[in-house]
N, C-alpha and C positions, 0 to 999 in steps of 0.2 A: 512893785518895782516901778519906781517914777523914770518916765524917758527923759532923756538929759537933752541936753539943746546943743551941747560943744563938746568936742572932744577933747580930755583930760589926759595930761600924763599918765594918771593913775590906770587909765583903760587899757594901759601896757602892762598892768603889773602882772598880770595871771589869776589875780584878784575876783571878790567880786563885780567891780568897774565891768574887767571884761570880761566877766559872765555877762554883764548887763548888754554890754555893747555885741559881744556875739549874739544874743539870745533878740534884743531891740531891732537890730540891724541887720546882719547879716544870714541869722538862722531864716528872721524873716523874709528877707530880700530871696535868700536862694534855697529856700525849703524843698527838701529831696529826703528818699527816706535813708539814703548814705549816709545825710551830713547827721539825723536828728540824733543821734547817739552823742554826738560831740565827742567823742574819745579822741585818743591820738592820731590814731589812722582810720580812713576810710574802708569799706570792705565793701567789694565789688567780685560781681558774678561776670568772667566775660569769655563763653567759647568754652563753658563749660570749667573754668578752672578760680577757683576766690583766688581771688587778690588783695593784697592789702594796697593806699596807696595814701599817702602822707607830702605835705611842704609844710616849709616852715620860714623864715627870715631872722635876720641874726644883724644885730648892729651894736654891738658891744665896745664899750669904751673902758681902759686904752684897748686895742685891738692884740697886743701880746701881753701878758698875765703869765706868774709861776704856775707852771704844770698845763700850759694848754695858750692858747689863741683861738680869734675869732676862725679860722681857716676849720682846724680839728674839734671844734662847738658846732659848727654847722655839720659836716658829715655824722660827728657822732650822734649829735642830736635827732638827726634825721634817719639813721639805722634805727636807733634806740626806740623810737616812735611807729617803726616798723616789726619790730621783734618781739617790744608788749603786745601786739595785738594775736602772737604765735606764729607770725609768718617770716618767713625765710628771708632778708635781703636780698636783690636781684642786682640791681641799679639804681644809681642817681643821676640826678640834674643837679647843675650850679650856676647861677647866674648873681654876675656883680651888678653894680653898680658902685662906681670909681669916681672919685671928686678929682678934678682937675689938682695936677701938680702933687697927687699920692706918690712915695718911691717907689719904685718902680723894686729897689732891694727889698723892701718891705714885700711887696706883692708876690714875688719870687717865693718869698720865704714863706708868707700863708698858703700861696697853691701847693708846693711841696709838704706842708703840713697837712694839710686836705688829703693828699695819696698816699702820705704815711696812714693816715689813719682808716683810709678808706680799702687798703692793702691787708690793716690789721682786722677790719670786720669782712674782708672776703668779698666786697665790692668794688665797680668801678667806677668812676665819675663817665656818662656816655652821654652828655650833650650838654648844651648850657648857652649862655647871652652874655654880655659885656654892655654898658651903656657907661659914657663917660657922661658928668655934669659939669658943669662952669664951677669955676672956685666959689665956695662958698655957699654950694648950691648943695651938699651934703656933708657928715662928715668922715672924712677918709675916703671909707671904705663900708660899704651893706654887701651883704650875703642872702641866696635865698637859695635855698638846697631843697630838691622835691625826692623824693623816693616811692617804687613797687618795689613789691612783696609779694611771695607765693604761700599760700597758709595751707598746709600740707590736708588731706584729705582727714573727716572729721574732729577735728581739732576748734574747738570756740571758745574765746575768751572776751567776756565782755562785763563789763559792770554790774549793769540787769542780776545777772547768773550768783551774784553771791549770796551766801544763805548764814543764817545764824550762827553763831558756833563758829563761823569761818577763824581759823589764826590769820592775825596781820603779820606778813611779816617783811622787815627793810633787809635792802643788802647790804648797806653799811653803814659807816659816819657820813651824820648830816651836815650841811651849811658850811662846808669847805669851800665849795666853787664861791659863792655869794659872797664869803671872806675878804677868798681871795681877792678878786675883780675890786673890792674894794678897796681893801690895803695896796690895791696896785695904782688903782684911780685918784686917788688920794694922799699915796706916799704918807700914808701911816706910820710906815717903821715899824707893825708888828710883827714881833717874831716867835718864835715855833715851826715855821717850814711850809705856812699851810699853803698847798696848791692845789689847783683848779682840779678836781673829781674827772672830769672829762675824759670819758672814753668809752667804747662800742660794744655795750652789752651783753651784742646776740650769741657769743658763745655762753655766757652765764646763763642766760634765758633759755637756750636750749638744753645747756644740764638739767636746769629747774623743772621744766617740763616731760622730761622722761620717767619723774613720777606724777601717774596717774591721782586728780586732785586739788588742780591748780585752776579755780573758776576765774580769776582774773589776775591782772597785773599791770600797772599803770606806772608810767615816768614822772619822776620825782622833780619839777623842774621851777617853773615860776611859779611864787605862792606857796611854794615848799610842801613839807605831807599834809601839812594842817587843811590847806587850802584844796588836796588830793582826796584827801580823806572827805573832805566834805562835798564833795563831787561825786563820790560813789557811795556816799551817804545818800543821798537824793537819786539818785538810780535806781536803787534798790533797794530801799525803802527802810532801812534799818542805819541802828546806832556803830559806830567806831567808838570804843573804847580802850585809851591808851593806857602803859605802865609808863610814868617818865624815866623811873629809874633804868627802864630795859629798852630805851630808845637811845642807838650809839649816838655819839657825839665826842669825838678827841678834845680831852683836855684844852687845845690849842686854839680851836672852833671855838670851845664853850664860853673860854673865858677871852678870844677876843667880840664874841655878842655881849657878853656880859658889860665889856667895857665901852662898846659900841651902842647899847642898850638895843639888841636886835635879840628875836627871840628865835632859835635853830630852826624852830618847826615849822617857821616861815619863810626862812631863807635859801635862795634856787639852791638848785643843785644838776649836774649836767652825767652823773654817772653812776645814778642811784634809781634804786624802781621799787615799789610796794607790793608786795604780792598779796592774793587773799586764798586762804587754802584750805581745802575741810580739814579736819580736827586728825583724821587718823592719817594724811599725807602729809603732814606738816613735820614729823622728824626726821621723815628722806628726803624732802624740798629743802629742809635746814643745810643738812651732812653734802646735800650735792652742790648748793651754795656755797657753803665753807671748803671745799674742797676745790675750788674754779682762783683764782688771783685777785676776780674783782668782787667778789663774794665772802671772803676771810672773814670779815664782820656783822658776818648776816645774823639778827635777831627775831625772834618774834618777839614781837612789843604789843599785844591786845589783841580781841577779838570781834568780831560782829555781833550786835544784840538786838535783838527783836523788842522795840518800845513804842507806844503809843504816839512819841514823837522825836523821827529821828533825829540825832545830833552826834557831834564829834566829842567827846569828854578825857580828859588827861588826870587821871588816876596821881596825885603827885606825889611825891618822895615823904612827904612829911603826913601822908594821910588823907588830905583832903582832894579835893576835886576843881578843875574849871570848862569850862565850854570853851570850846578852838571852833570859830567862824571864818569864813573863806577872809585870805587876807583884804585889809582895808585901805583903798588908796594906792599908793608907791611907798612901800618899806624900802625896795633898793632897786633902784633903775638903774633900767640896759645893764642885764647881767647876762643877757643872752642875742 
């Protein structure tokens, strides 16, 4: 891993870039034994009770998109980063930053989206910061939303913990949000309906959990699975091997990547999670999935494999095989 000298767009994608750039700079800079996991959220002991405890920032262009806004991306985002880890939502933080001469109707409308959403995951927004810049000194509108979380007495989920045999399984169709944002950014003119995936998991994640069997579960977001998958490939020391055919994806998605020349399994997603599940809890983890709203399309798409050298591999429709390495560069910026 050669250290870079400048910082690249691509170091935003969710990518390897910012594998490099967390792992070069930042792991270094502030190495604790919280952060080394790298997962979603952090988990902390304080007074006797774990914590989960997660932020994130959001600069997405345009700022309103079919099916969601920058406003309900950040809260969701920020539940959802809390809920993979098995803990409860408590509270958020929000803090703007505002480019001089943003409308002020626009700003109204994302913070009311923000407590829509934050109303629907059973949370409150309880503190936050405002900074205005000079025009031209950002764009619009940034968001940076922190969250804790209470991880209910022995309950752990983490990477590490998955074992052979594990089923993968997604909650739904992929590469909607990333579509979207772009057919909006763009004024594409695709049609099909497709809107932003966006929304707050932690009731799903809690049915999922009620069966005993669920060693991990990770947010489907920048870098999309492929890039997820190869993250807790390298945790845990073992292969991801996929079914293409058993990985959803709506008609509508597939074929505008197809036409977009973007491949699904790399493209964000803001309302989707991958589970990893032992073999004998994986057809009640399915049925309690399918059975929740945001869940209806839950698949198992592969399983975990014990190899000499792990890798991500996608099993395809026609027989053959390819390797899925963490995404390369900026496939699709500011999606989140």
């Amino acid at each position: 891993m050669a250290e870079f000298t400048k910082v690249l767009l691509g170091h935003g994608s969710g990518g390897r870039l910012s594998r490099d750039l967390v792992e070069q700079v930042f792991l270094k800079g502030f190495s604790n034994a919280a952060l080394a996991p790298l997962e979603d959220a952090a988990e902390l002991t304080l007074g006797g009770a774990r914590l989960a405890f997660t932020t994130d920032s959001y600069v997405v262009t345009p700022v309103e998109f079919p099916g969601a806004d920058i406003g309900r991306v950040a809260v969701c985002g920020t539940v959802n980063d809390l809920a993979v880890k098995g803990a409860v939502p408590a509270a958020l933080s929000a803090g703007f930053i505002l480019e001089e001469g943003f409308p002020a109707a626009l700003l109204r409308r994302i913070v009311a989206s923000m407590r829509q959403a934050a109303k629907e995951a059973g949370v409150e927004i309880v503190t936050g910061d405002t900074k205005v810049v000079e025009k031209g000194k950002a764009d619009g509108i940034f968001i940076n939303t922190s969250g804790v979380g209470l991880i209910p007495k022995g309950r752990s989920l983490t990477s590490a913990a998955v074992k052979p045999g594990d089923v993968i399984i997604v909650s739904g169709n992929l590469a909607e949000h990333g579509v979207a944002v772009m057919n909006a950014r763009n004024k594409l003119g695709l049609e099909g309906g497709i809107k932003s995936d966006a929304v707050p998991l932690n009731g799903l994640i809690a049915a999922a959990l009620r069966t005993p069997g669920v060693r991990a579960i990770r947010d489907i977001t920048r870098g999309g699975l492929a890039t997820v998958l190869n993250e807790v490939s390298g945790a845990c020391g073992l292969s991801a091997e996929l079914e293409e055919d058993a990985v959803p994806v709506s008609p509508a998605a597939r074929n505008a990547c197809a036409l977009l020349g973007l491949d699904p399994m790399y493209v964000a997603n803001e309302g989707k999670i991958v589970l990893f599940v032992s073999p004998a809890a994986a057809p009640g983890v399915l049925k309690a999935l399918r059975a929740h709203k945001y869940g209806r399309r839950a698949a198992a798409v592969g399983a975990m494999l014990k190899e000499k050298k792990p890798q991500v591999r996608l099993r395809t429709g026609i027989g053959g095989s390819r390797i899925m390495l963490m995404l390369e560069g900026e496939q699709l910026p500011r999606i989140c």
